[in-house]
N, C-alpha and C positions, 0 to 999 in steps of 0.2 A: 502417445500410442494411438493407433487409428481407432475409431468406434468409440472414445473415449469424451464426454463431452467436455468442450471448451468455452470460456466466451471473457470477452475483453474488453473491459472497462476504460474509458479514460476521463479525467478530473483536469480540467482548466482552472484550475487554485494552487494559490502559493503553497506549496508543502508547509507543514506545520507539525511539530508532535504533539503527544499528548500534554496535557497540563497535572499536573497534583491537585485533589481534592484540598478545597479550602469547608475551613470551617468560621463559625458565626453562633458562638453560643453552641447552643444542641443541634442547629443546621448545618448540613454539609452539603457542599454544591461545588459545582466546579463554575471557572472563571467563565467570564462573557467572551471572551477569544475563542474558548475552546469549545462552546455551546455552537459559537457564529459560522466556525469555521465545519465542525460537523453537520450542521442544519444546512449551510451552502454544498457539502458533498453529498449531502442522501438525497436534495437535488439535482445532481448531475446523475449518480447511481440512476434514481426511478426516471428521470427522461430516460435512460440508455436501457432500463429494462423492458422484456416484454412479460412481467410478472414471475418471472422466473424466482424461487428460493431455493437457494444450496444446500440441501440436507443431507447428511451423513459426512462422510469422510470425503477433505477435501485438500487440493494443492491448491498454495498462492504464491505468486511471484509478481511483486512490488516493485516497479522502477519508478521512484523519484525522482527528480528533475528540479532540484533547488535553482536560485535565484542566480543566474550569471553576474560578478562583480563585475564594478568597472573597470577595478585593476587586476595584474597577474595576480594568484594567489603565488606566494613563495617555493609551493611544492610542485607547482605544475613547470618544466623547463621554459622557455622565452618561447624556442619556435614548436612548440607544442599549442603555446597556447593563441599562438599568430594562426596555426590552422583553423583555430573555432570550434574544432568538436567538443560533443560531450566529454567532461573528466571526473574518475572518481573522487570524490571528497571527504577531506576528515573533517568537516564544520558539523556543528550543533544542527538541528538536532540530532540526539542518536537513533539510528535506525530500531530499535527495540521500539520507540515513541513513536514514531513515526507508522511504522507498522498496527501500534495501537490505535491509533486515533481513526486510522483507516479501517481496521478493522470492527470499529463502536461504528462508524459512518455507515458499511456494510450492513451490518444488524440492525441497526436505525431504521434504514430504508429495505427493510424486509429481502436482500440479494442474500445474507446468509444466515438462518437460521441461528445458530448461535456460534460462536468467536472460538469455542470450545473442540468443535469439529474441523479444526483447520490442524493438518497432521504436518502438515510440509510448509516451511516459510521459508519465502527465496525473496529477500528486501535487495536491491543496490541503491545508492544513492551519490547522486553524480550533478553536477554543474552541467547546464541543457547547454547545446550547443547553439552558436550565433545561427539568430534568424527562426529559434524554437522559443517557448515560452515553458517559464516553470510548470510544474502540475506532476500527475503520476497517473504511469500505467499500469492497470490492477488487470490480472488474469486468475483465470477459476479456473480449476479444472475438477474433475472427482477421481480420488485418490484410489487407485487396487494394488492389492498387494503385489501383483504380477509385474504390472509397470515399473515396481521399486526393487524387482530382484526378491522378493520372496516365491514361494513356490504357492501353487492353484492352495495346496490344500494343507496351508500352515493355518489355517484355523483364526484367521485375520478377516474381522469382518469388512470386504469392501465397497 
């Protein structure tokens, strides 16, 4: 909706989800993949930021862009996949994880306040089309109730 602020991130890394907390005795830590790969996104986040932090109630809509195989996947038809474009995909990871890791990356690198204010999750996840490279595009916006089809004055703080 117009007036409404927006801004759009983009991450040049291989998508990855989240990991599972491992433990070590009474430590608990999570793996070195999943540390490496958020520490590389809250550096792309804070280049692209100009200090900005998300607070309150917010929309995100996540487009992944997994890894193109070399070969057809099975699900995608022959001359679908001779065109090149982007396709959706059922691979690993699941978009719930993926969402997450992105969203610890966020918080990380101070672009959103906490992970808890995020009202609206719009994740796809797709095979990039020939001549793109993996990574994800992450868009903010701030969430009103107006914009979602509630009325000015349901009592919805936005």
């Amino acid at each position: 909706a117009p007036g409404r602020p927006v801004k759009a991130y983009s991450l040049e890394i291989v998508p990855r989800g989240a990991s599972r907390h491992r433990t070590a005795g009474r430590r608990t830590y999570m793996p070195a993949e999943h540390r490496d790969w958020v520490n590389a996104a809250v550096l792309q986040f804070r280049a692209q930021s100009s200090g900005e932090c998300w607070t309150g109630l917010v929309a995100l809509a996540l487009d992944v862009y997994m890894p193109r195989p070399k070969g057809r996947p099975p699900w995608i038809q022959p001359a679908a996949w001779k065109l090149g474009i982007a396709h959706p995909t059922p691979v690993k990871p699941d978009v719930d994880n993926l969402a997450k890791i992105i969203m610890d990356a966020m918080v990380s690198a101070g672009i959103l306040e906490d992970d808890r204010f995020v009202c609206e999750l719009h994740v796809t996840r797709q095979i990039h089309a020939v001549g793109d490279v993996p990574g994800v595009l992450v868009t903010v916006e701030t969430w009103t109730p107006e914009a979602h089809g509630w009325p000015a004055s349901s009592g919805i703080v936005g």
